[in-house]
N, C-alpha and C positions, 0 to 999 in steps of 0.2 A: 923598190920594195915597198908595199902597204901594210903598215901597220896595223892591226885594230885598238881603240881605246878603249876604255871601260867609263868613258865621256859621253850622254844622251842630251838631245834636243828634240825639244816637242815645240813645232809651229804654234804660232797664236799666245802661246800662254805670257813667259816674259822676255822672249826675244835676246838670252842673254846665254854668255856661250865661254868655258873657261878654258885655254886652248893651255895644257900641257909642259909647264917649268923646263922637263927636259927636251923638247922640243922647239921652246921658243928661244934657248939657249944654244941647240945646232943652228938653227936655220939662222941665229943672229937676229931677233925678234927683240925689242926692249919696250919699256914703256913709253910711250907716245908716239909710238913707232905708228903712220899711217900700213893698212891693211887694204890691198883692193878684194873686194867679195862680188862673187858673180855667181850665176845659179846656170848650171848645163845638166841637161839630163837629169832632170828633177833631182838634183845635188848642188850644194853647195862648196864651193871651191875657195878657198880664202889664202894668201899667199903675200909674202910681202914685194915682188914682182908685178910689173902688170902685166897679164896674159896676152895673147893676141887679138887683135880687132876681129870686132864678129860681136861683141858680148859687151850688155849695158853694165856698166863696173858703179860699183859705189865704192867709197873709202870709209874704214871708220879705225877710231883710233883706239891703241889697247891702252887700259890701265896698268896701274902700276900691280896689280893681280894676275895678271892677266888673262884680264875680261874683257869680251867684246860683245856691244850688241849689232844683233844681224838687222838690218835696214829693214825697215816696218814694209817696202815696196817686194823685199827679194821674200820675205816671211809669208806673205800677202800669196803667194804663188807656189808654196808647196804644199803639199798634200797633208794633212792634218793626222799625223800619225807618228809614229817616234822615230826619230833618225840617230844613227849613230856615228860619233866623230871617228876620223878613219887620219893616217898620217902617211904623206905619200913623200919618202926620202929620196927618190931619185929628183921629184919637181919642185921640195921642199916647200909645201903643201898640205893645207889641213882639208880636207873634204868632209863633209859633213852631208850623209846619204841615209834610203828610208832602211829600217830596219828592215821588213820584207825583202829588200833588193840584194839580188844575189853576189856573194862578192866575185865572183868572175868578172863581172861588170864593172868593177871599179878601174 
């Protein structure tokens, strides 16, 4: 099931992203917890899992906030527009896509 948040990221500006207390508390998320973040389909997909090969991964690690900033490389590659955090409970999964894009597609 996809959730939607009331959570916005905008490309370029300061690459910093506050993924959701009760969310990070299912998925078992804690502080210093490494994150792999990879970009598909001009989305961001952030999970504390590694996905399957195919995808350049970065890791970054949350604070004790739980804030994350998105890698200057994966930021670097999406479209400059507002995207909206998305919570995917079946792959316990934060997605992070543009707001234009349709939620069918997630």
């Amino acid at each position: 099931m996809i959730v939607e948040c009331d959570k916005y990221y905008m490309p370029r500006k300061n690459r910093v992203l506050l993924l959701p207390i009760q969310w990070r508390e299912e998925f078992n998320i804690s502080e210093n917890d490494l994150l792999s973040v990879h970009k598909e389909n001009n989305r961001i997909i952030i999970t504390k899992k590694t996905p399957a090969t195919g995808f350049t991964l970065k890791y970054v690690k949350m604070n004790k906030k739980g804030v994350i900033t998105i890698p200057k490389i994966i930021d670097d590659e999406l479209d400059c527009r507002l995207h909206q955090l998305y919570i995917n409970q079946d792959e316990h999964s934060f997605l992070v896509v543009p707001v234009t894009q349709e939620k069918s597609s997630l």
